[in-house]
N, C-alpha and C positions, 0 to 999 in steps of 0.2 A: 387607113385610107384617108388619112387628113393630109390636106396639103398645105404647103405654108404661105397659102394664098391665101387661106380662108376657103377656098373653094371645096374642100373635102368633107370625108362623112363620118361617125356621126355629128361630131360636134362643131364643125365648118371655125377649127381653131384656126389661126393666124401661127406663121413658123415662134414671135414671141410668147403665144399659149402653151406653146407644144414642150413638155417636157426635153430636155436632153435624152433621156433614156428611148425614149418614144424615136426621139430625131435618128436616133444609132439604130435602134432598134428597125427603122426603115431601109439604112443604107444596106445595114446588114439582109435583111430577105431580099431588097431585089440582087443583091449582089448574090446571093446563096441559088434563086432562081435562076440565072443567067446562066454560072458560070456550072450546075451542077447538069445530068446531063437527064433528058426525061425521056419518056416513051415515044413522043412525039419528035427529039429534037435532039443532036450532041449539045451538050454544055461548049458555054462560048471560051477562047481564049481571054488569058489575061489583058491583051490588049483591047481585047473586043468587049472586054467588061468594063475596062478603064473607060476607053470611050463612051461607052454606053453612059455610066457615071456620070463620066463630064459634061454629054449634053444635058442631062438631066438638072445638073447642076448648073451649066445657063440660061436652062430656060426655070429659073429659082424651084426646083422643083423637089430639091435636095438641101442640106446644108453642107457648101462646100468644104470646112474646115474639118467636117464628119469624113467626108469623101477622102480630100486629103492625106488624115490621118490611116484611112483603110488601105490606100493606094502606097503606105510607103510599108505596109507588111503587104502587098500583093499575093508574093510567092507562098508564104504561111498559110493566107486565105484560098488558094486555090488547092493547095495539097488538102486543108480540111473539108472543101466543096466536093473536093474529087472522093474523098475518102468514105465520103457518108454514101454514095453509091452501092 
């Protein structure tokens, strides 16, 4: 729940505090949220995730170079999203 504003909980770390592992580790679940499919909701398309990503990422809300990297195995990551269904 930290954001790389500082603004997050519990430790209101700045994105420089935030381990790398931590930094993946966030793209990853909300990517795994999105794009899997719940009770409430289908999971989104790959494109509908990307975007989703990418505003996140300008409004600094993400680390872009994490997103980046997740965005060029897209099709990998939505076959394993799909799959855990």
């Amino acid at each position: 729940h930290e954001e790389p504003d500082g603004t997050g909980y519990p430790f209101r770390l700045s994105a420089a505090e935030m381990p790398l592992e931590a930094r993946i580790l966030r793209v990853a679940d909300i990517f795994q949220a999105m794009a899997q499919d719940r009770p409430y909701r289908k999971g989104l398309n790959a494109g509908e995730v990307t975007d989703f990503l990418d505003k996140l990422v300008a409004e600094h809300r993400l680390d872009g170079e994490i997103v980046a990297t997740a965005k060029r195995c897209i099709d990998e990551a939505m076959h394993a999203a799909r799959r855990q269904n």
